[in-house]
C-alpha positions in Angstrom: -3.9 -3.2 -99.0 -1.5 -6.3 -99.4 0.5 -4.8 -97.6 -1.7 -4.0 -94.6 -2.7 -7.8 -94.8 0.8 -8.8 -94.5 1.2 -7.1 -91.3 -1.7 -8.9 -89.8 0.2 -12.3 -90.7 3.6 -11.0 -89.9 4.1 -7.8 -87.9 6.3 -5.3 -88.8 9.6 -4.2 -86.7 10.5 -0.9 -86.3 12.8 -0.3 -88.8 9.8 -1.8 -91.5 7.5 1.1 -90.0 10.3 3.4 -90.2 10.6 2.6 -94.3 6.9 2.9 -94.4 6.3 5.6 -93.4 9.0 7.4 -95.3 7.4 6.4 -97.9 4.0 7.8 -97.2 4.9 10.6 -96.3 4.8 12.6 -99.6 1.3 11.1 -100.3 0.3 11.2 -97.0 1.8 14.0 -94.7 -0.2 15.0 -92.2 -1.1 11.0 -91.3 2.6 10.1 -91.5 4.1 12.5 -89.2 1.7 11.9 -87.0 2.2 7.9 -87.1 5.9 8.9 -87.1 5.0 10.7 -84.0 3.3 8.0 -82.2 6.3 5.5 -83.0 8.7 8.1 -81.5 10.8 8.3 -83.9 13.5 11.5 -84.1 13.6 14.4 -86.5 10.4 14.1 -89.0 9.5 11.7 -91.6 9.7 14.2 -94.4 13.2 15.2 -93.6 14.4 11.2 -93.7 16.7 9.6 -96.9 14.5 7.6 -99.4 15.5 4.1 -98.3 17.4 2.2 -100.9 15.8 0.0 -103.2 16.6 -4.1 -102.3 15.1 -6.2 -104.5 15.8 -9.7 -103.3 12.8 -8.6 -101.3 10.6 -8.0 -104.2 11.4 -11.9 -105.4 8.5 -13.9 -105.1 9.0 -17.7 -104.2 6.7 -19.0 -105.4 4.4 -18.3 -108.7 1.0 -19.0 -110.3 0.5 -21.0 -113.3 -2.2 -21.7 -115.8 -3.4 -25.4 -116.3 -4.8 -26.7 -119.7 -6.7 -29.7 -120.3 -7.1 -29.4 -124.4 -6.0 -25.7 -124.7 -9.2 -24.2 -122.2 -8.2 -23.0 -119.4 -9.5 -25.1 -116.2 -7.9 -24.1 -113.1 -4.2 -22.6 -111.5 -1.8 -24.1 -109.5 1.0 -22.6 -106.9 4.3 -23.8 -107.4 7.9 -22.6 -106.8 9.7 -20.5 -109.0 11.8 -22.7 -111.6 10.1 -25.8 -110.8 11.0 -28.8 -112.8 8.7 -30.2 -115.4 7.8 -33.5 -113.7 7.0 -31.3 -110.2 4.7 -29.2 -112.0 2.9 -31.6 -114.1 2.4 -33.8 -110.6 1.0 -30.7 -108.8 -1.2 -30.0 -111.6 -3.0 -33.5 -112.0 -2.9 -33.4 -108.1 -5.6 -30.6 -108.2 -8.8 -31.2 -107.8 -10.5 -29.3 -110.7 -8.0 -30.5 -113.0 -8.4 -33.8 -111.9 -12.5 -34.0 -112.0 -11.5 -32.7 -116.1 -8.9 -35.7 -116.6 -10.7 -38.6 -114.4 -10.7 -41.8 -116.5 -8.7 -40.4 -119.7 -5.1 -41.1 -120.6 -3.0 -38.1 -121.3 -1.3 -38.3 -124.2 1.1 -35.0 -124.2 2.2 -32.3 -121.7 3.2 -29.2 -122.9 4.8 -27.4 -119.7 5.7 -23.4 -120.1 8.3 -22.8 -117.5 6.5 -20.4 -115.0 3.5 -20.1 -117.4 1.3 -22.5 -118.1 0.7 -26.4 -118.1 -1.3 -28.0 -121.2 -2.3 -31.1 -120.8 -4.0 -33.1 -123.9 -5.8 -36.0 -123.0 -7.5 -39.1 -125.3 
């Protein structure tokens, strides 16, 4: 389903669709050929190679992280992958949930997880 949602963002060119529906094709069979079909593609989807595997396109950019304020869990923040600490404690205090839970107190200590989790302990 991510995937289908990406394709409404982004379409797909033909060689994408081609990949596709390789792929579904041995979960899918009768729908794939017949989506091959319709793309007009030669020969038939079950008789294609199995694409090979690329996995700079399985890195993600970007990553989720946890934010603390005194060890409970408040609210998560989106920053890029290997961010440096000062980056992701600024994006963190920058939030709005996390910021209602800080407002008016003095943080004493940041404990930053690289790609994990931010804990912030406040006075």
């Amino acid at each position: 389903m991510s995937l289908v949602n990406d394709f409404y963002s982004k379409p797909p060119n033909r060689a994408e669709i081609r990949i596709l529906l390789t792929l579904l094709s041995p979960f899918a069979p009768h729908i794939a050929e017949e989506l091959w079909e319709l793309q007009e593609f030669d020969r038939y989807a079950l008789e294609q190679e199995w694409p090979e595997y690329d996995e700079d396109k399985t890195l993600e950019s970007n990553i989720e992280m946890a934010v603390q304020v005194m060890g409970k869990l408040r609210g998560t923040i989106i920053v890029p992958i290997d961010s440096e600490e000062e980056f992701v404690v600024k994006a963190a205090k920058s939030d709005e949930k996390i910021a209602k839970n800080i407002e008016g107190k003095e943080i004493i200590r940041t404990i930053v997880v690289k790609n994990k989790l931010v804990n912030l302990i406040i006075r």
